[in-house]
C-alpha positions as CSV (number, residue, x, y, z in Angstrom):
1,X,-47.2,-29.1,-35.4
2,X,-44.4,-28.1,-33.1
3,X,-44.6,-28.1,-29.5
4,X,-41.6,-25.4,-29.0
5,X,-42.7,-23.1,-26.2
6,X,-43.2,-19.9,-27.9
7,X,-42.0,-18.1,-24.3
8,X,-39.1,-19.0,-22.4
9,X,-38.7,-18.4,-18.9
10,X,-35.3,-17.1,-17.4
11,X,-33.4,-18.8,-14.5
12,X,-34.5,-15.9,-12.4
13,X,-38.1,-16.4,-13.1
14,X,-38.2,-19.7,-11.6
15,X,-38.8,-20.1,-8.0
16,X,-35.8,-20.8,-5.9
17,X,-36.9,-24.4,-4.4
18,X,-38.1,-25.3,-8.0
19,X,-34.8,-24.3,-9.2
20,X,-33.1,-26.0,-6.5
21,X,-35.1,-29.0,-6.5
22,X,-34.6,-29.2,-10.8
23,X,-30.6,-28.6,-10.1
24,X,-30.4,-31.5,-7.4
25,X,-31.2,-34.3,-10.2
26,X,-29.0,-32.9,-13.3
27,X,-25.6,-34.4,-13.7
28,X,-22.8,-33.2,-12.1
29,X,-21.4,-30.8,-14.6
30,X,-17.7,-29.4,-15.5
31,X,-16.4,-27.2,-12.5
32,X,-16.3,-23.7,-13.7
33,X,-13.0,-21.9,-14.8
34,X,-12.4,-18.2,-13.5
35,X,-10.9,-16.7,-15.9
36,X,-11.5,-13.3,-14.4
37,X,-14.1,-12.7,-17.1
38,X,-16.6,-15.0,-16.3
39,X,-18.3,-15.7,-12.8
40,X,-17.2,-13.9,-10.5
41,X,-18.0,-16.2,-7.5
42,X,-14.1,-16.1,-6.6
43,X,-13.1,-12.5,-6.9
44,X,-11.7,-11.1,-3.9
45,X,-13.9,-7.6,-3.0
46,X,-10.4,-6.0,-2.5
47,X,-10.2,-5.5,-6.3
48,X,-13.4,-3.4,-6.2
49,X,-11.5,-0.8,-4.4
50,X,-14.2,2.3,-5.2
51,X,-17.4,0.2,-4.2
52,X,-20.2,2.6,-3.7
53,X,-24.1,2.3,-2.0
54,X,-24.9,-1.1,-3.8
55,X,-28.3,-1.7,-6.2
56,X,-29.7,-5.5,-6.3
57,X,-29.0,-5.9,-9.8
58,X,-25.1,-5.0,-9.2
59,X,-24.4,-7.6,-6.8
60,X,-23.0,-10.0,-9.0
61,X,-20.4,-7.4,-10.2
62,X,-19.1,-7.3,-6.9
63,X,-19.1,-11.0,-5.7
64,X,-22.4,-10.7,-3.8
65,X,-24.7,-13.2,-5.0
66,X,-28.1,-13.4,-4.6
67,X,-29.7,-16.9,-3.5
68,X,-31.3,-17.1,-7.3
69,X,-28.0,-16.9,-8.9
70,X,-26.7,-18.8,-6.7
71,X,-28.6,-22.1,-6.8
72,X,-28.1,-21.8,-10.3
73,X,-24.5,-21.6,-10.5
74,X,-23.1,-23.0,-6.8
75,X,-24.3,-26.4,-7.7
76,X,-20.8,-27.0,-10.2
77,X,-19.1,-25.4,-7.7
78,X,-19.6,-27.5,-5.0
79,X,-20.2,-30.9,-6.8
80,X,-16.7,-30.1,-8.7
81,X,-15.1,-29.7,-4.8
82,X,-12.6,-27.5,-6.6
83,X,-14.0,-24.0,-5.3
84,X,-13.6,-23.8,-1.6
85,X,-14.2,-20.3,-1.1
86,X,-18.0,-19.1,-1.7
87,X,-18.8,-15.4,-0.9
88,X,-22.6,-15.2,0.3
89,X,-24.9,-13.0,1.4
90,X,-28.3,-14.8,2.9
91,X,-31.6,-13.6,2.0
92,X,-33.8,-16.3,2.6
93,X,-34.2,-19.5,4.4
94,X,-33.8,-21.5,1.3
95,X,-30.1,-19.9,1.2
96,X,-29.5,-21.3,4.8
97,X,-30.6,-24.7,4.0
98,X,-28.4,-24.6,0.8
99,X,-25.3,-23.5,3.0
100,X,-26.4,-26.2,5.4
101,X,-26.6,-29.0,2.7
102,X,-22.9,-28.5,1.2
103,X,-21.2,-29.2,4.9
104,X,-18.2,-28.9,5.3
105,X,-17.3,-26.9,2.9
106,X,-15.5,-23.8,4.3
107,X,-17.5,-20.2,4.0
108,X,-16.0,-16.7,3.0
109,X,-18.8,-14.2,4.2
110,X,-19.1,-10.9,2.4
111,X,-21.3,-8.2,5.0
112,X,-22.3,-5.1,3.3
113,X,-23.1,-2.3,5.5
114,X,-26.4,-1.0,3.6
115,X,-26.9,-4.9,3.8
116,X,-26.8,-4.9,7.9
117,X,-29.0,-2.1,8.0
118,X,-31.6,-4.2,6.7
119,X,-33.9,-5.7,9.4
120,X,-34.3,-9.2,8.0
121,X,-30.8,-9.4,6.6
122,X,-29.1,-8.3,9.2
123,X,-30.8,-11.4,10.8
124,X,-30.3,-13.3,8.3
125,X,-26.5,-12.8,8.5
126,X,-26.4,-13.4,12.0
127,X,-28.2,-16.7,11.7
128,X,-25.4,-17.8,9.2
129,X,-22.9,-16.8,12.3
130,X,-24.4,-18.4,14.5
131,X,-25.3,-21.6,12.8
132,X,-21.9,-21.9,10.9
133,X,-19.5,-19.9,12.7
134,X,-17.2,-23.2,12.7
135,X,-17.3,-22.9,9.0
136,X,-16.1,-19.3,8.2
137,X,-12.6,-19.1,6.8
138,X,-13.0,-15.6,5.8
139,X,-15.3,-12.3,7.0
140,X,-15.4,-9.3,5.1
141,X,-17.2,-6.2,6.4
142,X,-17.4,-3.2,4.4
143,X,-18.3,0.3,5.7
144,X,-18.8,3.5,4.4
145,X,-16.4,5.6,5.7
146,X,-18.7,8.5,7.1
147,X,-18.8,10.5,9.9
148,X,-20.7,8.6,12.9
149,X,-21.8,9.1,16.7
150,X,-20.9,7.4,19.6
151,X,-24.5,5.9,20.0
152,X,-24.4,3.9,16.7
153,X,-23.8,0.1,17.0
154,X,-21.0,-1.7,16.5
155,X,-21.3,-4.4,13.3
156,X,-22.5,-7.7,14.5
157,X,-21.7,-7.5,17.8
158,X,-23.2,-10.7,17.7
159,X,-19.2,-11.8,16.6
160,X,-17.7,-11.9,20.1
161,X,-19.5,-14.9,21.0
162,X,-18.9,-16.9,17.8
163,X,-16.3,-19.9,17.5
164,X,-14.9,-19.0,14.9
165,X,-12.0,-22.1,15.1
166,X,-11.1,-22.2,11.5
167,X,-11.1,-18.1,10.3
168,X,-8.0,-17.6,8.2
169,X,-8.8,-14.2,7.1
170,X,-10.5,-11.2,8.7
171,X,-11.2,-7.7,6.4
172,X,-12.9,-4.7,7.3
173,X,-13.1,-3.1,3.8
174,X,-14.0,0.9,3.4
175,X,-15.2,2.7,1.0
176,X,-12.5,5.6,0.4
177,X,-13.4,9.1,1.4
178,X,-12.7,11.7,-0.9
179,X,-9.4,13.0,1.0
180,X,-8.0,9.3,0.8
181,X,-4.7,9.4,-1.2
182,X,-4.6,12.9,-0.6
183,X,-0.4,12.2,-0.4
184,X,-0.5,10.1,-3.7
185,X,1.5,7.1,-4.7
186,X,1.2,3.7,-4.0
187,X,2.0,4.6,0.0
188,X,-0.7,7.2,0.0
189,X,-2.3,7.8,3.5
190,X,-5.8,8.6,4.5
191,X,-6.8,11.4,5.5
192,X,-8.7,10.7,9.2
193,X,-12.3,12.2,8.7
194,X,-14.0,14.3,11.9
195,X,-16.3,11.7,13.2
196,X,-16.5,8.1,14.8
197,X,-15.4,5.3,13.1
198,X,-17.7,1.9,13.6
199,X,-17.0,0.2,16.3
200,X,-15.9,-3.3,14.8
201,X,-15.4,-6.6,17.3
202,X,-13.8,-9.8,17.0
203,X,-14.9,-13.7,17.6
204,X,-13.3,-14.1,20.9
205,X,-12.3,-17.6,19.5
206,X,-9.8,-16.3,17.3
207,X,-6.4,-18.3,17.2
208,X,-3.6,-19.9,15.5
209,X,-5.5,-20.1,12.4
210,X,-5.9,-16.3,11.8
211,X,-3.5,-15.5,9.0
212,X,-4.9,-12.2,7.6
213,X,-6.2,-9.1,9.3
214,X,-6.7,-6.4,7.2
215,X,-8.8,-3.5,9.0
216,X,-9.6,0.0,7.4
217,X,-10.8,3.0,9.5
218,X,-12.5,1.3,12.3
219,X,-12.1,0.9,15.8
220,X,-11.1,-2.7,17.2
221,X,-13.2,-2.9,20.5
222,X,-12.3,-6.1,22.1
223,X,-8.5,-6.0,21.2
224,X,-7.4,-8.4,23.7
225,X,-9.4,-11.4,21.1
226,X,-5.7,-11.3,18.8
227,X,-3.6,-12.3,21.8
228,X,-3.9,-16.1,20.7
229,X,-3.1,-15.2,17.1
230,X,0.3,-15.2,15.3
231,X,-1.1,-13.9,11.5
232,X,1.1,-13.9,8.5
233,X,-0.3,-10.2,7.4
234,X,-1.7,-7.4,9.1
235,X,-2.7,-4.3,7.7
236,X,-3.6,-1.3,9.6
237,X,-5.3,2.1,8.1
238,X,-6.8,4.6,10.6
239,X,-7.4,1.8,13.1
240,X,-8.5,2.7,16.5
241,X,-8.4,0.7,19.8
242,X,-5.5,-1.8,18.0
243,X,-2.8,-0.8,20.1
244,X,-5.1,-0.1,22.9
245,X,-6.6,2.6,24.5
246,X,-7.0,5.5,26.8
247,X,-10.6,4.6,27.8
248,X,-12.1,2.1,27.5
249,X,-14.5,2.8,24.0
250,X,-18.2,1.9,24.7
251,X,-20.4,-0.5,22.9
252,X,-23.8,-0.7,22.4
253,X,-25.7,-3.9,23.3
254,X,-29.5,-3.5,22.8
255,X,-29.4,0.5,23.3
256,X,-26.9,-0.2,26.4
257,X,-23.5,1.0,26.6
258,X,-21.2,-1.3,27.4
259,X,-17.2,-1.6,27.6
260,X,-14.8,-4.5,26.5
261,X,-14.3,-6.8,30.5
262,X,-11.3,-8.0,29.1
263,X,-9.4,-4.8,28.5
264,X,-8.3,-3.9,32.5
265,X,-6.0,-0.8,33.5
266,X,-2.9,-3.2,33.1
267,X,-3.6,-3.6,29.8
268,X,-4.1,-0.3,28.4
269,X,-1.2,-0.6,25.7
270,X,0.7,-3.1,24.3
271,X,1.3,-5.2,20.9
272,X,-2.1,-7.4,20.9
273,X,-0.8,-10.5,18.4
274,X,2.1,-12.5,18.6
275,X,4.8,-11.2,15.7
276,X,6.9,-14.5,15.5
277,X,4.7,-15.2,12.0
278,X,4.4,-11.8,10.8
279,X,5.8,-11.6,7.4
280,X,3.7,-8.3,5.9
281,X,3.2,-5.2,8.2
282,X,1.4,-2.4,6.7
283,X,0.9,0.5,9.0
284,X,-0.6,3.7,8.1
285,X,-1.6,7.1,9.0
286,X,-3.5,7.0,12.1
287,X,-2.5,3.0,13.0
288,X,0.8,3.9,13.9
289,X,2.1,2.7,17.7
290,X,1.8,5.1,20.0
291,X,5.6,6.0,22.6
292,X,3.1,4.4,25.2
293,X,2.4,1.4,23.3
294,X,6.4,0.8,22.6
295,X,7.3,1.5,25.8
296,X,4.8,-0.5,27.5
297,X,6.8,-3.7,25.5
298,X,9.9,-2.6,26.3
299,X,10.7,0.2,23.4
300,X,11.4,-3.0,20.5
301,X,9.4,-5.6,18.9
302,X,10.9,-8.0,17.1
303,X,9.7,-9.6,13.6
304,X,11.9,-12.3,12.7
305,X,10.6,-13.4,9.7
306,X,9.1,-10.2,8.5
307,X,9.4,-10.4,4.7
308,X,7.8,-6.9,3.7
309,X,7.1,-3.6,5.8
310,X,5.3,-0.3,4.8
311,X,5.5,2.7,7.5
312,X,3.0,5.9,6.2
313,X,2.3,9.1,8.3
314,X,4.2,11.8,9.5
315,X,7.9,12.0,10.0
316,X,8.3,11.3,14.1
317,X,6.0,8.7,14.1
318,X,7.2,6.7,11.0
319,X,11.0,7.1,13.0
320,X,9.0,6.4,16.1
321,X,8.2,3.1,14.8
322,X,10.4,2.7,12.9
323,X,13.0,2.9,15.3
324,X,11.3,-0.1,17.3
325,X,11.3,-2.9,14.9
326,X,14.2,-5.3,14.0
327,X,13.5,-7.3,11.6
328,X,15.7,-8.9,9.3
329,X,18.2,-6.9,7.0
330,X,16.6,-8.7,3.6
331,X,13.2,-7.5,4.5
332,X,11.7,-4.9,1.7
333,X,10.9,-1.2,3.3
334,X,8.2,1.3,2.3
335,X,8.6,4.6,4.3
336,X,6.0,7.3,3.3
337,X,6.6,10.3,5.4
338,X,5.1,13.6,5.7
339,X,6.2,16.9,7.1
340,X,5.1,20.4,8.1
341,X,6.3,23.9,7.7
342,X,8.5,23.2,10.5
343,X,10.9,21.2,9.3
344,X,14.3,22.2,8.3
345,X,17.0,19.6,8.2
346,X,15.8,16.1,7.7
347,X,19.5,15.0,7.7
348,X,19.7,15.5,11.3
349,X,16.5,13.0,11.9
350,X,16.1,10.1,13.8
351,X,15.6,8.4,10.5
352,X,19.1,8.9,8.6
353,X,20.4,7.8,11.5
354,X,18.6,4.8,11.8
355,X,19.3,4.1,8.0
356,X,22.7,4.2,8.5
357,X,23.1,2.1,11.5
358,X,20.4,-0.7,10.0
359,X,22.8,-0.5,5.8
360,X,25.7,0.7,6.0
361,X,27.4,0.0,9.5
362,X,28.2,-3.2,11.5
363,X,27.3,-6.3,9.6
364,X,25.5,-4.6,7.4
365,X,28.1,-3.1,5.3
366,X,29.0,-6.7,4.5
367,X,25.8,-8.5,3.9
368,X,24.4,-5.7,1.1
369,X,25.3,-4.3,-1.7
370,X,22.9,-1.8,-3.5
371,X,22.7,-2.6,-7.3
372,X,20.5,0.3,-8.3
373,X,18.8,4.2,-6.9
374,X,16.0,5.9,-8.2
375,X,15.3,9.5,-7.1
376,X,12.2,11.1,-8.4
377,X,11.7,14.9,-7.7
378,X,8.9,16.6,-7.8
379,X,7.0,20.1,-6.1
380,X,6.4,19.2,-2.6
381,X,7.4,15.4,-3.2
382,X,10.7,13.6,-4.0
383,X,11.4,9.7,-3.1
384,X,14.4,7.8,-3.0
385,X,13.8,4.1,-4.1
386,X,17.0,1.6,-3.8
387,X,17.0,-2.2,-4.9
388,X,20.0,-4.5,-3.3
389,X,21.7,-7.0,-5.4
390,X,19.5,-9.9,-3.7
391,X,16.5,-7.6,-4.2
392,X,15.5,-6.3,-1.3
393,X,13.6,-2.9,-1.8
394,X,14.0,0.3,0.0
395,X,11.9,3.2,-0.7
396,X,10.8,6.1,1.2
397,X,9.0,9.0,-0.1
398,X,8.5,12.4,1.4
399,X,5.5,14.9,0.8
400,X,5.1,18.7,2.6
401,X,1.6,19.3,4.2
402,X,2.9,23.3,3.2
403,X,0.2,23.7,0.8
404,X,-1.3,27.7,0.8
405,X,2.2,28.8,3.0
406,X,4.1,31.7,2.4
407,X,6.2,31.7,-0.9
408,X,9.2,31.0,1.2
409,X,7.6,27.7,2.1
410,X,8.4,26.6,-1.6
411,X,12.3,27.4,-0.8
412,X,11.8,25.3,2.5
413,X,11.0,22.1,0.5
414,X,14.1,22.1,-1.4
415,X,16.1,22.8,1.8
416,X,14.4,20.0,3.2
417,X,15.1,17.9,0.6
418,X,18.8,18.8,-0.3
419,X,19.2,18.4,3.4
420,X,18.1,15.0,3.6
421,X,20.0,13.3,0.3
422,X,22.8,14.9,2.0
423,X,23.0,11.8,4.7
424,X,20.8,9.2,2.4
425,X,23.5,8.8,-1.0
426,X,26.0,8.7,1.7
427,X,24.3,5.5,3.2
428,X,24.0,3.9,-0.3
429,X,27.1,4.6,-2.3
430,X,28.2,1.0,-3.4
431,X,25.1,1.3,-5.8
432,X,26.1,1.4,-9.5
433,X,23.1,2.3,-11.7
434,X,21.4,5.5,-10.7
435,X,18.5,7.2,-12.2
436,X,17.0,10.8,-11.8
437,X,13.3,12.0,-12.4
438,X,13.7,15.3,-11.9
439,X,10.3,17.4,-12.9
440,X,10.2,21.1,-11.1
441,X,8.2,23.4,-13.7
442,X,10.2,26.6,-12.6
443,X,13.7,26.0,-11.1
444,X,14.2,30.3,-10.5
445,X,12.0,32.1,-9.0
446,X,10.5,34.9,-11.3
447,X,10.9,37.2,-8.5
448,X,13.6,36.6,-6.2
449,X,15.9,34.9,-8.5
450,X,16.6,31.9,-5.8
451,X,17.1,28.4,-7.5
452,X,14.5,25.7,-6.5
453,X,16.1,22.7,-7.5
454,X,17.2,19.3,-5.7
455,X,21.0,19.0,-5.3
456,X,21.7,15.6,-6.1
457,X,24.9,16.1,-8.4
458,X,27.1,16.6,-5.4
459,X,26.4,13.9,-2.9
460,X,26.2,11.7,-5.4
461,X,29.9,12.8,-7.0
462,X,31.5,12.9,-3.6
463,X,29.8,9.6,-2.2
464,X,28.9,7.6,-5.2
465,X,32.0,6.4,-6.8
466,X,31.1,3.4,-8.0
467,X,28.7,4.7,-10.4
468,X,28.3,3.6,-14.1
469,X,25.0,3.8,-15.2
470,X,23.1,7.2,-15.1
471,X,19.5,7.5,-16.2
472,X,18.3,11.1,-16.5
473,X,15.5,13.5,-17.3
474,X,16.5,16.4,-19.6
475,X,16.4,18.6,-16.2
476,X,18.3,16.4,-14.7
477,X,20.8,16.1,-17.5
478,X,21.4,19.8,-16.8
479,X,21.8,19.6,-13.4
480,X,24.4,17.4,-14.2
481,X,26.4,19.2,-17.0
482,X,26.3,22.3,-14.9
483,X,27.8,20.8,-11.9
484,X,30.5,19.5,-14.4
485,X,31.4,22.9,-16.0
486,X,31.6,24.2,-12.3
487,X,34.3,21.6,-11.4
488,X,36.5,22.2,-14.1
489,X,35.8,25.8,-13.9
490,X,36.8,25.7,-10.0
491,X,40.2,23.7,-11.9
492,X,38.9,20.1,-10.1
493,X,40.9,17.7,-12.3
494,X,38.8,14.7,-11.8
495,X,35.8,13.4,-13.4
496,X,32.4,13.7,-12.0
497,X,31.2,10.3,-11.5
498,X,34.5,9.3,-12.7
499,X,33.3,5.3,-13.7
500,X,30.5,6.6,-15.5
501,X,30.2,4.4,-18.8
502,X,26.8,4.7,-20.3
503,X,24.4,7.6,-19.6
504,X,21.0,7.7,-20.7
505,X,18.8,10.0,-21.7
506,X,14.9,9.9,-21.1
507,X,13.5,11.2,-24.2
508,X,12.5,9.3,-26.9
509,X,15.5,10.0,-29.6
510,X,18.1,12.7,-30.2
511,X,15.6,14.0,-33.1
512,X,12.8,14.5,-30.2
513,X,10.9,18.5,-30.7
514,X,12.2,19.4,-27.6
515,X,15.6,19.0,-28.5
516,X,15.0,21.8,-31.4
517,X,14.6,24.0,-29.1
518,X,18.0,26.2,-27.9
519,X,18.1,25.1,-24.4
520,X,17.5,21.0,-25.9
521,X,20.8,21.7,-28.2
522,X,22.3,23.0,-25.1
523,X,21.4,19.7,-23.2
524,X,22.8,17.6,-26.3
525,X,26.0,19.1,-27.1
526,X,27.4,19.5,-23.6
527,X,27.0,16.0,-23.4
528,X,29.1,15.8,-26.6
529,X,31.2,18.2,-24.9
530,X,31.7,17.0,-21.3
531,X,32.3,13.3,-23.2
532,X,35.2,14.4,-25.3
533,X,36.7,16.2,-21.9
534,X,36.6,12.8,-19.9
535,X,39.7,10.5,-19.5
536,X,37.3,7.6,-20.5
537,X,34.3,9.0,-22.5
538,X,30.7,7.9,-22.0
539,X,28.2,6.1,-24.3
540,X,24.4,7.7,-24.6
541,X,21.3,5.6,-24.5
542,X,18.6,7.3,-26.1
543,X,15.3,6.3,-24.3
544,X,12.2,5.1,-26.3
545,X,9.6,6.7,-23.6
546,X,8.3,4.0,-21.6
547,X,8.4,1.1,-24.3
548,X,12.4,0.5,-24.4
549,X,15.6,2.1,-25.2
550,X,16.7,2.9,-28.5
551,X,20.1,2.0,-30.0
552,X,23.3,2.8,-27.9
553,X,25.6,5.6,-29.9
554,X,28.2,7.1,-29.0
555,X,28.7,11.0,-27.6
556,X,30.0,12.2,-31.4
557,X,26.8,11.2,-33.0
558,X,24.7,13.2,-31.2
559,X,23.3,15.7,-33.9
560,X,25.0,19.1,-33.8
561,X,22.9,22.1,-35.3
């Protein structure tokens, strides 16, 4: 007769000290792999961008892991001494006594906000503070995001009077409203919601060993706990109170208001880290230095090993900023600027200016060289992306807020645009490979007749010499056979783009549908046509979408009707 159990009890349906006391005598086992399909006990919470109101039986998605799941899997973990970063969340004493037992292991702690708001694991949490505050490498807090009152707590105040002596990393994670990205694109900016954000403090130990501080739509209320620490990265999105402050932002300590002792009137503004480290610098809408912080440290701050920055918000404070920094020359650049109804001539900004002194004047002219430019032209949104032969990225992007304006507003962003490539191709000309996504639905107006189209054919003839590879859209492929016809037309002599060897075309093959089409067999044979009238012909690259390029042919096989 067999004595199989005819029921079999899960992991989870043991209690936790039988489990723990039944997992303390097995062998060690083989330390787990992560393969990023299995356990997810080292996922980072920054990958789980779109995290919503949590249930218990999604923590594990997320990297949250109950005590249960944890005694059941942490024991390879810790035995193996290969996993050194453990996200937790305590919910019981027998989780404290576990995170007790594996000393010294370092801790990264994961706080949700619905989890805070929890009585007992709000207590729980600051127990594990408190206790093993000289164990925490990482903290991440995650908010909601909504709209709050001044007479809500800040998260753990509890924080400020941790030592903290080892924290490498500090994240304040939030969950994106639905007006974030309203810009698009990777250097989208959030839109700041009416309300208060949650007042967030620091471990007044923080020092040398702080290398990440990533904080998203919060306010910093003790500020002045960064001025030991020299991080590596800092990111900023819709952070109040970083830069300092007007007033001094209340706190609330047991239903008492209080304010930060260590912000005085002296110190009202000013840059609260040291930036002799800082290699990433992320600002973004709403984190931007104030003209009171800058001048308050002299109108510069220098970054001498900054390896990457990323400026987002509108125009005079990205050139604000922007105009503050030196850093070094091989540093990559984001620039995501916005601009109102307002604006008319961006080639008269700060920001051209800028460009030009920083690339193409001085010492500059000599130490770059721009291999490629990519200009991408949309309605309300165009960017100008450039990549230097030892591959240093610049890219700045440009969107209108002109949304619901008169039609004329629609004119005033090609103005604005046109007016700003103007100055830019002038800064870059030594590039040799350009490429234009150009994408505008309808470039006449169906009732005025006006053209809406970006002008790039002419700064980019008269500046751009060196040119000899050209990547276009059909659109853009017009724009460029017109300009050509109106040259000759005008009796110009020279070439366009006179070193132009190879230009390529982004459709998929000379045979595509919408190359049947009368204004496609336009397109194709005044290619032919502009070819055959060059001193040195060009070659034409057909493009195979976003897989590759088709085969390399000459202008006279291009199909004729």
């Amino acid at each position: 007769m067999s004595d199989t159990p005819t029921e079999h009890l899960g992991l989870r349906d043991y209690p936790e000290d039988a489990l723990y006391g039944i997992l303390s005598f097995l062998p060690d086992p083989v330390a787990p792999v992560h393969t990023g399909d299995g356990p997810l006990i080292a996922r980072r919470l920054t990958e789980q961008p779109k995290l919503t109101v949590l249930k218990d039986k999604g923590y594990e998605r997320h990297g949250w892991l109950p005590s249960t799941w944890v005694c059941r899997l942490w024991r390879s973990i810790i035995l193996s001494q290969k996993w050194h970063h453990v996200p937790l969340v305590p919910r019981s004493d027998m989780s404290i006594s576990i995170i007790r037992s594996f000393a010294p292991l370092p801790i990264d702690l994961y706080i949700d906000e619905k989890e805070r708001e929890l009585p007992d694991s709000r207590q729980a949490i600051e127990t594990v503070i408190g206790l093993f505050g000289t164990r925490l490498h990482a903290i991440h807090l995650w908010t909601s995001g909504g709209e709050r009152s001044l007479d809500d707590p800040v998260l753990f105040d509890g924080l400020r009077a941790v030592q903290t002596p080892a924290l490498q990393k500090f994240y304040v994670h939030c969950v994106e409203s639905r007006l974030a990205g309203l810009f698009g694109g990777n250097n989208s900016v959030t839109v700041v919601i009416v309300g208060h954000s949650p007042g967030v403090p620091l471990p007044a130990s923080l020092g040398s060993h702080l290398q990440i501080l990533d904080l998203n739509r919060c306010k910093v209320v003790n500020p002045s706990a960064l001025q030991s620490c020299a991080p590596k990265i800092v990111c900023l999105r819709d952070c109040q109170g970083f830069w300092g402050r007007d007033e001094p932002h209340p706190f609330i300590v047991d239903g008492v208001p209080m304010f930060d002792p260590e912000i005085t009137d002296g110190q009202q503004f000013g840059i609260p880290i040291k930036c002799h480290l800082l290699r990433v610098l992320r600002l973004f809408s709403g984190s931007l230095p104030s003209a009171e912080v800058l001048a308050a440290v002299g109108g510069q701050v220098s970054l001498p090993v900054l390896e990457e920055l990323e400026l987002s918000g509108f125009i005079p404070d990205v050139e604000r900023v922007f105009e503050a920094l030196v850093f070094p020359p091989t540093a990559s650049v984001y620039l995501s600027c916005t601009y109102g109804f307002e604006e008319v001539d961006l080639s008269s900004r700060p920001l051209v200016h800028r460009l030009a002194v920083r690339y193409s004047e001085g010492d500059a002219v000599t130490s770059f060289s721009w291999d490629t430019m990519k200009l991408d032209v949309k309605e309300g949104y165009f960017s100008l992306e450039c990549v230097s032969a030892r591959g240093t990225l610049l890219a700045i992007s440009f969107r209108d807020m002109m949304g619901g304006r008169p039609a004329m507003a629609v004119h005033r962003r090609f103005e604005i645009a046109n007016s700003f490539l103007g100055g830019a191709l002038a800064i870059f000309a030594d590039a040799q490979a350009l490429s234009v996504y150009s994408s505008i639905e309808f470039e006449t107006d169906w009732i005025t007749g006006e053209q809406r189209r970006c002008r790039w054919v002419e700064p980019a003839a008269v500046h751009m010499m060196a040119i000899t590879d050209l990547a276009l859209t059909p659109q853009a492929a017009k724009h460029f056979l017109e300009y050509c016809e109106k040259q000759r037309a005008e009796g110009n002599t020279r070439d366009t783009l006179s070193q132009l060897e190879r230009l390529k075309l982004l459709i998929p093959s000379p045979n595509d549908t919408q190359y049947t089409s009368p204004l496609g067999r336009d397109i194709l044979l005044g290619l032919r046509a502009e070819s055959s009238a060059r001193e040195t012909p060009f070659q034409v690259v057909f493009d195979e979408g976003v897989l590759g390029e088709g085969e390399m042919s000459s202008a006279e096989d291009i199909p004729e009707e």
